[in-house]
N, CA, C and O atoms as a MOPAC input file, in Angstrom:
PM7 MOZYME 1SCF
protein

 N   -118.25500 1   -50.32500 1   -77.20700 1
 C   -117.79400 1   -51.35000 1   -76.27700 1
 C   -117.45400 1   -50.67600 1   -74.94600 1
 O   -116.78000 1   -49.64800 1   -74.88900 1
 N   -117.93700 1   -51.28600 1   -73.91500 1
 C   -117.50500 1   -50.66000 1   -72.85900 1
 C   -116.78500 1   -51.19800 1   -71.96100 1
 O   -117.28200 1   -52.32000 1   -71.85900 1
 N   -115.61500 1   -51.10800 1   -70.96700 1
 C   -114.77700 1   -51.59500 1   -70.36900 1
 C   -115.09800 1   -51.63800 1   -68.93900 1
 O   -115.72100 1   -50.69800 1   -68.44700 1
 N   -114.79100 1   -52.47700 1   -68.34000 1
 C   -114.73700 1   -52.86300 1   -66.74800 1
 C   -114.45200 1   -51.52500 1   -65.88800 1
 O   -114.97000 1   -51.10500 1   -64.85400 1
 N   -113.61200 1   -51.11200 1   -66.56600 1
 C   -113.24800 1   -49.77300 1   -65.73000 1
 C   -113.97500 1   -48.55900 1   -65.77100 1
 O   -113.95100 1   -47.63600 1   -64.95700 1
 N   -114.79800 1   -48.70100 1   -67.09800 1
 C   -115.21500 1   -47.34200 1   -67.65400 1
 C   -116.56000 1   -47.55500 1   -67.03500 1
 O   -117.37800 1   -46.69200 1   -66.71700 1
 N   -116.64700 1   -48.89200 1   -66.91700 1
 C   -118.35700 1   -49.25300 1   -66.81000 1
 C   -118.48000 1   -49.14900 1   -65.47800 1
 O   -119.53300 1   -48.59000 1   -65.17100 1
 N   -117.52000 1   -49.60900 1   -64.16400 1
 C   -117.54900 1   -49.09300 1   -62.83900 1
 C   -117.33600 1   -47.73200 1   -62.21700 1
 O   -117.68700 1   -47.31000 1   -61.11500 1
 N   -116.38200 1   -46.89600 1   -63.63600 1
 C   -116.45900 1   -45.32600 1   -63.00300 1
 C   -117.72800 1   -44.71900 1   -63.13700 1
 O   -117.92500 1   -43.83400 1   -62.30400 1
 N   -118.88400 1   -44.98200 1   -64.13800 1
 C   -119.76300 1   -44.44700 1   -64.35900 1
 C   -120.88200 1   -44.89700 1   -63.53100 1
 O   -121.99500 1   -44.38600 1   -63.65000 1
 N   -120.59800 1   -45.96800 1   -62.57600 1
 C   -121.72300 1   -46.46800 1   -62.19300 1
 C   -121.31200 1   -45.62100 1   -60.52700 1
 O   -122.26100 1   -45.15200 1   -59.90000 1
 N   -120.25400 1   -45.52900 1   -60.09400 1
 C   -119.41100 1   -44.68100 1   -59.03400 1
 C   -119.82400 1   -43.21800 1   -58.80600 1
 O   -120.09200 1   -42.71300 1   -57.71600 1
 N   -119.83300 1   -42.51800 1   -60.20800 1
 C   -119.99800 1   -40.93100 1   -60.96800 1
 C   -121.57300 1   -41.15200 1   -60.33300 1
 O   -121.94400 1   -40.50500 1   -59.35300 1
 N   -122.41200 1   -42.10600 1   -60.98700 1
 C   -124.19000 1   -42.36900 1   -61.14400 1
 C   -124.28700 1   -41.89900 1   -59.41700 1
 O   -124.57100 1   -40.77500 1   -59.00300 1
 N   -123.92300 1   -43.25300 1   -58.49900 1
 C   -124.06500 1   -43.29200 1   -57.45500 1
 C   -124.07300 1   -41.69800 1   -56.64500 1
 O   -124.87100 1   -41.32100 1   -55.78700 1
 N   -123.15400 1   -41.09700 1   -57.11300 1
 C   -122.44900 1   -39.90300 1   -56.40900 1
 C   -123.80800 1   -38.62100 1   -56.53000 1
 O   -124.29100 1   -37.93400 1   -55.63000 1
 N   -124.11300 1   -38.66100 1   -57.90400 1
 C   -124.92300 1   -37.81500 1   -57.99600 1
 C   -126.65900 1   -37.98600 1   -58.06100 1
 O   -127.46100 1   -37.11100 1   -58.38800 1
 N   -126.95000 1   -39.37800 1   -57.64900 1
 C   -128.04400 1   -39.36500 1   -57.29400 1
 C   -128.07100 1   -39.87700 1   -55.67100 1
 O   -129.19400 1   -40.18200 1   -55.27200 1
 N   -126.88400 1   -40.01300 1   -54.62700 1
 C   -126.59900 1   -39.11000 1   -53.44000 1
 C   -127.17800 1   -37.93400 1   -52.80900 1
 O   -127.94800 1   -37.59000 1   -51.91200 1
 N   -126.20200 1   -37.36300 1   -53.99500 1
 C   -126.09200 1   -35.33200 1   -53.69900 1
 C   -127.74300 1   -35.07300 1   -53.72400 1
 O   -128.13600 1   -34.17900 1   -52.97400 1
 N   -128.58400 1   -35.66600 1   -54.39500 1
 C   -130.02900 1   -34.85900 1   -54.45700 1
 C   -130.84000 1   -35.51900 1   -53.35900 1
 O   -131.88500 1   -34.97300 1   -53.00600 1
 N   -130.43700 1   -36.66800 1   -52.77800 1
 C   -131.69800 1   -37.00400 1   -51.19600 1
 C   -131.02800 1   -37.13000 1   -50.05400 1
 O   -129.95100 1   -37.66900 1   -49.80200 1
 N   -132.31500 1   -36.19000 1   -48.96000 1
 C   -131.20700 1   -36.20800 1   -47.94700 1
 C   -130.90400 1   -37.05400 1   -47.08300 1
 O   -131.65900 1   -38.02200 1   -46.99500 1
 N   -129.86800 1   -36.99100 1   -46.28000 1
 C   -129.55100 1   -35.62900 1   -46.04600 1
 C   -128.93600 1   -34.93700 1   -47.04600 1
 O   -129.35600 1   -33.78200 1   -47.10600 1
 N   -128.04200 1   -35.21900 1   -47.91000 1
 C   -127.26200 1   -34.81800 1   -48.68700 1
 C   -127.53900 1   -33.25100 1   -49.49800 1
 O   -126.72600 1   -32.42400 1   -49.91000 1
 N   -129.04400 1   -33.26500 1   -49.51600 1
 C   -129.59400 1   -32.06300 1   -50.04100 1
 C   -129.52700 1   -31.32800 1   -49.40300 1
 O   -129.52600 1   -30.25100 1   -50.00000 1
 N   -129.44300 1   -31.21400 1   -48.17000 1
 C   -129.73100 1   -30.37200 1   -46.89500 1
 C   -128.55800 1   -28.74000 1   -47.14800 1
 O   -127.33200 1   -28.63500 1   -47.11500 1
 N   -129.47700 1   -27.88000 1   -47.34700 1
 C   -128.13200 1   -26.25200 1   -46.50900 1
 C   -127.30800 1   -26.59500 1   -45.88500 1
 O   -126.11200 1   -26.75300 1   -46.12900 1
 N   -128.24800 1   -26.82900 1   -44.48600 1
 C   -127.51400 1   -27.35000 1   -43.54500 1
 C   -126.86800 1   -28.96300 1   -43.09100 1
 O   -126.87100 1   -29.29400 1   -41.90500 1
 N   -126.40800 1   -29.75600 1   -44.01500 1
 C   -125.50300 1   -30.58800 1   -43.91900 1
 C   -124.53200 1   -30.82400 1   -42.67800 1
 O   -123.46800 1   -30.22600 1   -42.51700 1
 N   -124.92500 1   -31.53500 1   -42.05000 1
 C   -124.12900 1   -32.07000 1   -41.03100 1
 C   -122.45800 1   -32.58300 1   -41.40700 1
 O   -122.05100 1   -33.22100 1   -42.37800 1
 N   -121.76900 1   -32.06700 1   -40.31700 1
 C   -120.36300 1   -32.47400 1   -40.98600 1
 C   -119.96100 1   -33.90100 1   -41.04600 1
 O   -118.84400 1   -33.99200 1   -41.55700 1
 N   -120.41300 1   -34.93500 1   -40.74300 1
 C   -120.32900 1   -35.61300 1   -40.97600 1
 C   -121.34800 1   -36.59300 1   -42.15400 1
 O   -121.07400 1   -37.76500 1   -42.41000 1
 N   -122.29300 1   -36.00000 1   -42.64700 1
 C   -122.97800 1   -36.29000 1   -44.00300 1
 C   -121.72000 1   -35.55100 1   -44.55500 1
 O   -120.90900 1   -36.42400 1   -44.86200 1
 N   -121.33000 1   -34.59600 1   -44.75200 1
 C   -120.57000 1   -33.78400 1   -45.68300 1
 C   -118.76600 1   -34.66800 1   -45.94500 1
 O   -118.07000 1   -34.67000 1   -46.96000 1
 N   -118.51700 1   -35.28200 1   -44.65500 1
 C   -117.49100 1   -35.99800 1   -44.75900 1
 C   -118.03800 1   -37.49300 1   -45.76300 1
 O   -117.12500 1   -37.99800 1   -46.41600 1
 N   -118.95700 1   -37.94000 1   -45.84700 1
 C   -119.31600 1   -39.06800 1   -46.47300 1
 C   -119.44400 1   -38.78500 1   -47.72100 1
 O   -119.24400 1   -39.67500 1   -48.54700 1
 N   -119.83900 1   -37.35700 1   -48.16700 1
 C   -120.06200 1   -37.50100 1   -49.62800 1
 C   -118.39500 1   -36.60300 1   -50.19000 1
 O   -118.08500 1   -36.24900 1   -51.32800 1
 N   -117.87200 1   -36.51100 1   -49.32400 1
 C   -116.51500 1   -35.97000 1   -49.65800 1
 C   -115.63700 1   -37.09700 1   -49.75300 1
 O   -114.62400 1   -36.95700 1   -50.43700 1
 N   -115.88400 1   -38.36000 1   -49.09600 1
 C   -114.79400 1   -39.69600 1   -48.99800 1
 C   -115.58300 1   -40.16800 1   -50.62600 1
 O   -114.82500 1   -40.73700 1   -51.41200 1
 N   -117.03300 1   -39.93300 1   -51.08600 1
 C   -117.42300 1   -40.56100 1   -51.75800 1
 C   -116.97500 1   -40.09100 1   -53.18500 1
 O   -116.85700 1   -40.78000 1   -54.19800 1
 N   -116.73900 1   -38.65300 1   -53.00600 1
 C   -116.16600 1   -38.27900 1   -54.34300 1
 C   -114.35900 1   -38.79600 1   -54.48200 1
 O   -113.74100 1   -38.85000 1   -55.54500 1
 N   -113.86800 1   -39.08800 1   -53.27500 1
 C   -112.44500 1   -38.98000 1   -53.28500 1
 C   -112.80600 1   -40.34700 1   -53.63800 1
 O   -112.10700 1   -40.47900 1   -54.64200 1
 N   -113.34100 1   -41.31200 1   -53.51700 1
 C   -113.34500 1   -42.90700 1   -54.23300 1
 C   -113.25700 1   -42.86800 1   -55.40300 1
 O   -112.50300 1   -43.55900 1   -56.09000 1
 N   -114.20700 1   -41.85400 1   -55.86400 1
 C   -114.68700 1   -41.28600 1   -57.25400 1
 C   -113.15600 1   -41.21700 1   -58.21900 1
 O   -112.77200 1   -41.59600 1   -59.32500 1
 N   -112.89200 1   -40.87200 1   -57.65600 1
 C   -111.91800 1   -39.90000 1   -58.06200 1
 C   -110.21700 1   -40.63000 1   -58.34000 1
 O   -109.33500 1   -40.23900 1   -59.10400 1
 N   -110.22600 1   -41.57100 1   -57.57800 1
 C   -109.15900 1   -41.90800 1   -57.13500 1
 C   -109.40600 1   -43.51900 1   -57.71000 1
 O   -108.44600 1   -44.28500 1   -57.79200 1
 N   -110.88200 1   -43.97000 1   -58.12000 1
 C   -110.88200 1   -44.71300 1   -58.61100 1
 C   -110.51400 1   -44.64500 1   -60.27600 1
 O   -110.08300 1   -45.53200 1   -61.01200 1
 N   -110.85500 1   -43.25400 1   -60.55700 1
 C   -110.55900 1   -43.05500 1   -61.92000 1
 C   -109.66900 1   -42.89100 1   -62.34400 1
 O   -109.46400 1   -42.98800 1   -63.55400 1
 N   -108.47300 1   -42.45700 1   -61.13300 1
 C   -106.85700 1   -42.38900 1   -61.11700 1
 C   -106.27200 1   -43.80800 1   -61.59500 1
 O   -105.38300 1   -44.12600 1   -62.38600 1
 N   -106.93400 1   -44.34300 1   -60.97900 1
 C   -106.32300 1   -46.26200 1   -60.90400 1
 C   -105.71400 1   -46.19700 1   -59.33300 1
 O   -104.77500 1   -46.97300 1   -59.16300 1
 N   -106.03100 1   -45.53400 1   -58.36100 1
 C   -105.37800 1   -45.44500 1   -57.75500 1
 C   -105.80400 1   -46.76500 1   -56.70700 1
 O   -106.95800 1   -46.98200 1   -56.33800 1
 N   -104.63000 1   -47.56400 1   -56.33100 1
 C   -104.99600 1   -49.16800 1   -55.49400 1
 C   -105.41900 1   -48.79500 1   -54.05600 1
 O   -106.21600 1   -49.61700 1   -53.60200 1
 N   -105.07500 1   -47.67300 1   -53.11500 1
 C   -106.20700 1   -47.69000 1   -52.13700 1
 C   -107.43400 1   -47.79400 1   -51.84100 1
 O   -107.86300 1   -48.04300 1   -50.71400 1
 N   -108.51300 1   -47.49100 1   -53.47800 1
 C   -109.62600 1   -48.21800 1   -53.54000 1
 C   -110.58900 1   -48.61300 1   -52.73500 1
 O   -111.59300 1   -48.35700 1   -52.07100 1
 N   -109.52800 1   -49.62100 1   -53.24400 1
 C   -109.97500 1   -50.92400 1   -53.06300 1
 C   -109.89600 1   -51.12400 1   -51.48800 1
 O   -110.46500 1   -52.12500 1   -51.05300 1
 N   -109.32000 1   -50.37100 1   -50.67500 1
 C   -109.45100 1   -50.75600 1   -49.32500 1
 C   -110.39300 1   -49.72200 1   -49.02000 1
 O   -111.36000 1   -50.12900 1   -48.37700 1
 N   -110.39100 1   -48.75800 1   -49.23800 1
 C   -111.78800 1   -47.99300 1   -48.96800 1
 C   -112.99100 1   -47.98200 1   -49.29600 1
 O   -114.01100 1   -47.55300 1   -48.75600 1
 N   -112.73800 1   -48.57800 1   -50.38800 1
 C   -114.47000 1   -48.68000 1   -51.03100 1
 C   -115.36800 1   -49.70700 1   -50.37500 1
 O   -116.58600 1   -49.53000 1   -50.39000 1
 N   -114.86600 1   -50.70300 1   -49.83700 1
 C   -115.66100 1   -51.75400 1   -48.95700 1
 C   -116.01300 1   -51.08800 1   -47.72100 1
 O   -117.09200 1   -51.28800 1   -47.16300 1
 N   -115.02100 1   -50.20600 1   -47.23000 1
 C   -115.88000 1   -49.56400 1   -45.94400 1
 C   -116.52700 1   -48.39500 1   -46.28500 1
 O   -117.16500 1   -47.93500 1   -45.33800 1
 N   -116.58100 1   -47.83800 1   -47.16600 1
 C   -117.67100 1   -46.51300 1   -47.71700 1
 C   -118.73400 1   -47.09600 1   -48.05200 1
 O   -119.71800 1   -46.61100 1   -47.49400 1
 N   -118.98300 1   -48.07700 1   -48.84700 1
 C   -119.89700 1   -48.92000 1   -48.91300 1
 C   -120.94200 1   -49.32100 1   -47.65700 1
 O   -122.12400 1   -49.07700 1   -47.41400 1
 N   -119.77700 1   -50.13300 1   -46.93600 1
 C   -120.51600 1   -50.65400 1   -45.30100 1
 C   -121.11400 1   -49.24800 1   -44.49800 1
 O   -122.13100 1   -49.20400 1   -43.80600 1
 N   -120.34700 1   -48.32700 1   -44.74600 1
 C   -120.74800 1   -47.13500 1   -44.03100 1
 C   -122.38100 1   -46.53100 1   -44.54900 1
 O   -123.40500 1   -46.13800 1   -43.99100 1
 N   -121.98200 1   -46.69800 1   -45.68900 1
 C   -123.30600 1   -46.48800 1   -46.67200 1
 C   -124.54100 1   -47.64000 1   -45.70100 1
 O   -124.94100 1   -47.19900 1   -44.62400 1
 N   -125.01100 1   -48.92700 1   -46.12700 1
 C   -125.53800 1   -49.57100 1   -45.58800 1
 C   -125.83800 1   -49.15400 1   -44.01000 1
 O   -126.95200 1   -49.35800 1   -43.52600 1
 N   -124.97300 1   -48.67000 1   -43.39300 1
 C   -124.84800 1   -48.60100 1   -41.99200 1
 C   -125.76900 1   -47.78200 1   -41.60800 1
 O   -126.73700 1   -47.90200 1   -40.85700 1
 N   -125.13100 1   -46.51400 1   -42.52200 1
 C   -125.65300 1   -44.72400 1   -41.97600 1
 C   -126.75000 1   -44.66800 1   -42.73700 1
 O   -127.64100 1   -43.94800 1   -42.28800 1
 N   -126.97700 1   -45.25800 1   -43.84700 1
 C   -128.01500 1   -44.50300 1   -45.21500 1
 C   -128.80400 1   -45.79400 1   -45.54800 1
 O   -129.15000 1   -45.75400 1   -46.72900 1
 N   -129.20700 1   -46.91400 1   -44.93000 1
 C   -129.52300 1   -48.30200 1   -45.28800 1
 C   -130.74400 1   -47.51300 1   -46.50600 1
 O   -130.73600 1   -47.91800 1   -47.66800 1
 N   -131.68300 1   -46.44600 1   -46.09300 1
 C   -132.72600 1   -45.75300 1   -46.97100 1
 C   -132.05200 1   -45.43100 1   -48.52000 1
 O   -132.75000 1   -45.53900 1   -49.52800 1
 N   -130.65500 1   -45.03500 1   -48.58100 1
 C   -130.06200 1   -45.09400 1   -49.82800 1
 C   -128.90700 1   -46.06100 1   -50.45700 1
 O   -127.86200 1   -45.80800 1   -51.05600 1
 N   -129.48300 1   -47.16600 1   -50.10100 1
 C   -128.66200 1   -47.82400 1   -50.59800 1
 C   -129.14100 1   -48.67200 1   -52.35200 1
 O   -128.37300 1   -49.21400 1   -53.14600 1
 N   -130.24600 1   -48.53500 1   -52.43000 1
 C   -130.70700 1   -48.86300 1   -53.91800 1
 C   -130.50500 1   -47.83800 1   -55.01100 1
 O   -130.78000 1   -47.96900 1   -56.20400 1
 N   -129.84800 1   -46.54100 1   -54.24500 1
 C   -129.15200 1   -45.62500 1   -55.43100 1
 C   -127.57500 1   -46.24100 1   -55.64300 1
 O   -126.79000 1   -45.77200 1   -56.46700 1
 N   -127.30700 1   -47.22700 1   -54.86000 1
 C   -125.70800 1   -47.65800 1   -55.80300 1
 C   -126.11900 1   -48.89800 1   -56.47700 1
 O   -127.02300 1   -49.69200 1   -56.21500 1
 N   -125.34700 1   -48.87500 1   -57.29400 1
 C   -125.17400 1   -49.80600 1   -58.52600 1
 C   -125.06100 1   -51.61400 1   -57.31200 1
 O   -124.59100 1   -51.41800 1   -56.19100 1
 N   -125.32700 1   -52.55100 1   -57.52400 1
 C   -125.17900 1   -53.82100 1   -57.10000 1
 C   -123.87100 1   -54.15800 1   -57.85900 1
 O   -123.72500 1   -55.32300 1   -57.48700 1
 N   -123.27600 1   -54.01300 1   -58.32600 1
 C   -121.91100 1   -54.23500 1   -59.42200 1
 C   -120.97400 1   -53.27500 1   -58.14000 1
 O   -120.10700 1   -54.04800 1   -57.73300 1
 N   -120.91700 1   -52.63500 1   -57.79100 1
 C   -120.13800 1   -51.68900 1   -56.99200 1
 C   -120.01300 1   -52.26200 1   -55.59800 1
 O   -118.86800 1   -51.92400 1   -55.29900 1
 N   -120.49200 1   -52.91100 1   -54.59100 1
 C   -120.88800 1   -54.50000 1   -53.74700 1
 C   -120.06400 1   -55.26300 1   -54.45000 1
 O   -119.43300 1   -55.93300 1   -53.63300 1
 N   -119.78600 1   -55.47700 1   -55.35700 1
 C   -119.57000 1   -56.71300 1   -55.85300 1
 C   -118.02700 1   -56.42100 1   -56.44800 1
 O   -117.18700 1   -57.32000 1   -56.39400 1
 N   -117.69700 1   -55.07000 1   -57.03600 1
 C   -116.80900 1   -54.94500 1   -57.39200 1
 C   -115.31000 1   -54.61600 1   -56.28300 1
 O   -114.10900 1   -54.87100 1   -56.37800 1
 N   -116.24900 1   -53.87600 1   -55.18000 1
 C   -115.26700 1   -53.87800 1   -53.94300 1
 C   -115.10400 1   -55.21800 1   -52.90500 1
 O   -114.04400 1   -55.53200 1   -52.36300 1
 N   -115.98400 1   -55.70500 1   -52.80200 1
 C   -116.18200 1   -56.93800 1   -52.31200 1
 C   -115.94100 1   -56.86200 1   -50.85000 1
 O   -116.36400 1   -55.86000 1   -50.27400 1
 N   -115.12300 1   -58.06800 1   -49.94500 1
 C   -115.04400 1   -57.89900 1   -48.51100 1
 C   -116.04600 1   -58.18800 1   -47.92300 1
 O   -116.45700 1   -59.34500 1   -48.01100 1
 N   -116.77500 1   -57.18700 1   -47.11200 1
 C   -118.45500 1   -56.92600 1   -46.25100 1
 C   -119.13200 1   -56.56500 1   -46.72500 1
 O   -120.23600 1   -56.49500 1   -46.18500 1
 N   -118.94200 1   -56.06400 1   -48.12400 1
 C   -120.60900 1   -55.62200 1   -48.84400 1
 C   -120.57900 1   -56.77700 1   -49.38600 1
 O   -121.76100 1   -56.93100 1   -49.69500 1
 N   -119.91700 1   -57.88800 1   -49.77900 1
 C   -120.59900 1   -59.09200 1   -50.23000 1
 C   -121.37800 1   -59.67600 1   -49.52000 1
 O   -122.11600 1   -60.40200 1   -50.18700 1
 N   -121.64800 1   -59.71800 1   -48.00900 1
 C   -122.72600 1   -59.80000 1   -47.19400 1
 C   -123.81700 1   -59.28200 1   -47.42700 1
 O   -124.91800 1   -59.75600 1   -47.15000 1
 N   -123.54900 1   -58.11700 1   -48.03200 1
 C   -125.63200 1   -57.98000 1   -48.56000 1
 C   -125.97000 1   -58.14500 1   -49.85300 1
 O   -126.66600 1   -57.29000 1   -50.39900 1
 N   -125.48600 1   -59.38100 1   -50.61000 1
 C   -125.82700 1   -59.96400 1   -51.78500 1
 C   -126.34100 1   -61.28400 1   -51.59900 1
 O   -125.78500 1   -62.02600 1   -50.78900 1
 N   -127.23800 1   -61.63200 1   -52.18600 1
 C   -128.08600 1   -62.76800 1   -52.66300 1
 C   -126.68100 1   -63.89200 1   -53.03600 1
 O   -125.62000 1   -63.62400 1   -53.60000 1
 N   -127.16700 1   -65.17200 1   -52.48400 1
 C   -125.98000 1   -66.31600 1   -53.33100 1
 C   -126.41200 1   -65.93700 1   -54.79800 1
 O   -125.55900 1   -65.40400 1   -55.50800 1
 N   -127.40700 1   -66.12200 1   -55.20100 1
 C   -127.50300 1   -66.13600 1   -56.86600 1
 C   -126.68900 1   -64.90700 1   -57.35300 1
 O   -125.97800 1   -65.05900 1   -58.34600 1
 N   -126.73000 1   -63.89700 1   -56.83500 1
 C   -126.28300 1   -62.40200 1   -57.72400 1
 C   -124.69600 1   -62.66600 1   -57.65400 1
 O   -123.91900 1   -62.70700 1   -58.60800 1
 N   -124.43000 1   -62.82100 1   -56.38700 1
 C   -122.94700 1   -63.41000 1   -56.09400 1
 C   -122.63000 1   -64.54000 1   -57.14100 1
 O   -121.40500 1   -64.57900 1   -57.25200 1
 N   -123.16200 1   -65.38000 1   -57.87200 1
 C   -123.04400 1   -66.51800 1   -58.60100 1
 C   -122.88100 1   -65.56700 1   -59.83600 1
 O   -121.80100 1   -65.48000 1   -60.42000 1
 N   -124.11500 1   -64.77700 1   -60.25600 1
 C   -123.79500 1   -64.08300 1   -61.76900 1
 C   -123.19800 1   -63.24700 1   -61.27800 1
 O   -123.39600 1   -63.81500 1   -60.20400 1
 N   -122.52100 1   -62.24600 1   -60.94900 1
 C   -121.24800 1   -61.74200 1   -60.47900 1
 C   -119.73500 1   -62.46700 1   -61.38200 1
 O   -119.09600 1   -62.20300 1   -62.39900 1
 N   -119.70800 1   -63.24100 1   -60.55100 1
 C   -118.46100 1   -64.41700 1   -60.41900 1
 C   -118.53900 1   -64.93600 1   -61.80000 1
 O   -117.40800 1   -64.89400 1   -62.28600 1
 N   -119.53900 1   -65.48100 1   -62.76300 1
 C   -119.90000 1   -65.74300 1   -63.53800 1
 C   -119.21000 1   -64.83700 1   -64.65900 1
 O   -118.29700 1   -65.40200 1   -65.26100 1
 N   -119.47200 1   -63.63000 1   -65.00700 1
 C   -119.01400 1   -62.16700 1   -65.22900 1
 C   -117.52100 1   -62.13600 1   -65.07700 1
 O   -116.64900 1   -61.88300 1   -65.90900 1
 N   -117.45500 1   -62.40700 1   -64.00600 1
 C   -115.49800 1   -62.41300 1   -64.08800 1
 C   -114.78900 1   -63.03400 1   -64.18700 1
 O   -113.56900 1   -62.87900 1   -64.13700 1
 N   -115.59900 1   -64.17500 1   -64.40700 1
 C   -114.98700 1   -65.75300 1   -64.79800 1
 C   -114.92500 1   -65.27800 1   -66.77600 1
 O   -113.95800 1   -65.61200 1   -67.46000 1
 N   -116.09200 1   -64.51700 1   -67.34400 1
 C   -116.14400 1   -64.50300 1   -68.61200 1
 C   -114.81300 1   -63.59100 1   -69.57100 1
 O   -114.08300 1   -63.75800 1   -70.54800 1
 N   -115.22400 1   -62.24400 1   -68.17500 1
 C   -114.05400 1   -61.19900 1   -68.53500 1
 C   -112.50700 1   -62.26600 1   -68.25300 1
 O   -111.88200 1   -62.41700 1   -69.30300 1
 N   -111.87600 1   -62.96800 1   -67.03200 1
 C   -110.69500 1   -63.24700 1   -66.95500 1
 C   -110.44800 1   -64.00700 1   -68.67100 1
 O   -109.54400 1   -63.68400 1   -69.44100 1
 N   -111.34900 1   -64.89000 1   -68.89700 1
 C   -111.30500 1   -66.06300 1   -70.06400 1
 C   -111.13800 1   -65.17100 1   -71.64900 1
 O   -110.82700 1   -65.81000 1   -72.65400 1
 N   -111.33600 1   -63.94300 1   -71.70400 1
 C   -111.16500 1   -63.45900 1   -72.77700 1
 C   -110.05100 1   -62.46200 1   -72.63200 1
 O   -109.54500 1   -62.13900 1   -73.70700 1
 N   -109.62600 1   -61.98500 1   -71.72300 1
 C   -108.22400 1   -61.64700 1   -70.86900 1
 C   -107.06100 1   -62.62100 1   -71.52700 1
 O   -106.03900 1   -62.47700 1   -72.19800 1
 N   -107.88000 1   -63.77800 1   -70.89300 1
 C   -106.51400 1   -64.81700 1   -71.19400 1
 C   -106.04700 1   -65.10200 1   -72.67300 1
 O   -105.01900 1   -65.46200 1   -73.24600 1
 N   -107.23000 1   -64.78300 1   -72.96200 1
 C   -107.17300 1   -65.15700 1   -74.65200 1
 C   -106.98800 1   -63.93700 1   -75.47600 1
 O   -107.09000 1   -64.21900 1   -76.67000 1
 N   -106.83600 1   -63.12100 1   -75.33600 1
 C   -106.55700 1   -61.33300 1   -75.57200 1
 C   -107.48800 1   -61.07500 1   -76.41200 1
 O   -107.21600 1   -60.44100 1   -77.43100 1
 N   -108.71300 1   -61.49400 1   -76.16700 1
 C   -109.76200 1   -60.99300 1   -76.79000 1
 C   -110.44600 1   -59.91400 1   -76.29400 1
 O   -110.02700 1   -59.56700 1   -75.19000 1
 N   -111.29200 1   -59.30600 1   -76.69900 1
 C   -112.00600 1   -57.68400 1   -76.58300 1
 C   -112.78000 1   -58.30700 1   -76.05300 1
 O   -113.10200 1   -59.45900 1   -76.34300 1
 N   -113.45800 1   -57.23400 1   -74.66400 1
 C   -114.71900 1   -58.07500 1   -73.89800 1
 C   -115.58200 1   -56.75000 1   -73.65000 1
 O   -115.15500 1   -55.83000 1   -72.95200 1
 N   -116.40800 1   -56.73700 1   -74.06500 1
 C   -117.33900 1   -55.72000 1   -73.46500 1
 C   -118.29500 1   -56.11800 1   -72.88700 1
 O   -119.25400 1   -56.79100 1   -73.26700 1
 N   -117.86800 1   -55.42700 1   -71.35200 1
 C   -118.33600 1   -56.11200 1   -70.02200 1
 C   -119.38300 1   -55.71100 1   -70.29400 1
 O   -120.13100 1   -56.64600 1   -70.57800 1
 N   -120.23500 1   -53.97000 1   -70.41100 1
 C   -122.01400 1   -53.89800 1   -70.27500 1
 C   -122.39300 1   -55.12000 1   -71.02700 1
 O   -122.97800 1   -56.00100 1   -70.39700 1
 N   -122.15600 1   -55.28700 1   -72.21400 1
 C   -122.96500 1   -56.58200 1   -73.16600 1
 C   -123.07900 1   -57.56100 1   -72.56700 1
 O   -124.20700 1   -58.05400 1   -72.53400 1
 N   -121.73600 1   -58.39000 1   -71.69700 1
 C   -121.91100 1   -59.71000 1   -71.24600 1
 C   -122.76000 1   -58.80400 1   -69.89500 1
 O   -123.94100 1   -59.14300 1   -69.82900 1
 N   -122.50600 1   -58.14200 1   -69.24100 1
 C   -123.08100 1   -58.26200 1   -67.80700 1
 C   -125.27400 1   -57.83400 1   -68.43400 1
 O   -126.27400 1   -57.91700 1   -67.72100 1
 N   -125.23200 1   -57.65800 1   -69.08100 1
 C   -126.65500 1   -57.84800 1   -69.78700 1
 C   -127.12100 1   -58.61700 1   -70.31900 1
 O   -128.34600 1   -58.49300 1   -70.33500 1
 N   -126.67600 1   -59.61100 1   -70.92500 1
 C   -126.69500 1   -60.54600 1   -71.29300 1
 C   -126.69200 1   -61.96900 1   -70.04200 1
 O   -127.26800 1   -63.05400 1   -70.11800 1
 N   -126.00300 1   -61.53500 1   -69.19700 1
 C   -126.28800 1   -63.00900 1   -67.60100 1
 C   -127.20300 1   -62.45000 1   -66.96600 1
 O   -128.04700 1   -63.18300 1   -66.44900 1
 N   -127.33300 1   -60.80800 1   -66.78900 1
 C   -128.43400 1   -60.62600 1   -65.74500 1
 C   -130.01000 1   -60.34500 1   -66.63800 1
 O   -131.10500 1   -60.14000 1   -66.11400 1
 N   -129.77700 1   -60.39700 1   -67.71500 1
 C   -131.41600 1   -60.14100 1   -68.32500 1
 C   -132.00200 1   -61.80500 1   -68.96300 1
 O   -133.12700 1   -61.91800 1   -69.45100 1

């Protein structure tokens, strides 16, 4: 069973290290400011796995920054990670994905409420396949 949390750190971890291998990111010579992006990207990493609630205010603009600076890498992050920080990366989602999204956290709150076990990969495979 996998959990909301476990299932967004790994998709965070994914993102990070299929980053690090295209560039610029690959580069020797790394520009300091590529090097500051994948350094904010591990501290998300990182700090998301803490539980730590600043997050959530950073991850929507690491994100946007992403789109901004790297629009070429943006199909190496997870669409759940958009969706999970929300704000301005919900601007580059489809109404429908935004619908199964919402859908998803409408399923997880309802078994929350009911203190039932939810394993988010299953349902989130189950609306998007």
């Amino acid at each position: 069973m996998t959990d909301f949390h476990t299932y967004h750190l790994n998709l965070l971890k994914l993102a990070y290290n299929n980053l690090i291998k295209q560039p610029p990111f690959d580069d020797p010579a790394i520009t300091s400011v590529d090097a500051e992006f994948l350094e904010q990207f591990a501290a998300l990493t990182e700090g998301f796995e803490q539980h730590e609630p600043w997050v959530y205010e950073e991850g929507p603009l690491l994100i946007s920054r992403l789109v901004r600076a790297y629009p070429h890498l943006v199909h190496l992050v997870a669409r759940d990670l958009f969706w999970l920080f929300g704000g301005d990366c919900l601007h580059h989602m489809p109404d429908e994905e935004l619908a199964l999204f919402s859908q998803l956290d409408e399923a997880r709150a309802e078994a929350e409420r009911k203190g039932e076990a939810f394993d988010y990969l299953a349902e989130r495979t189950r609306l998007f396949n």
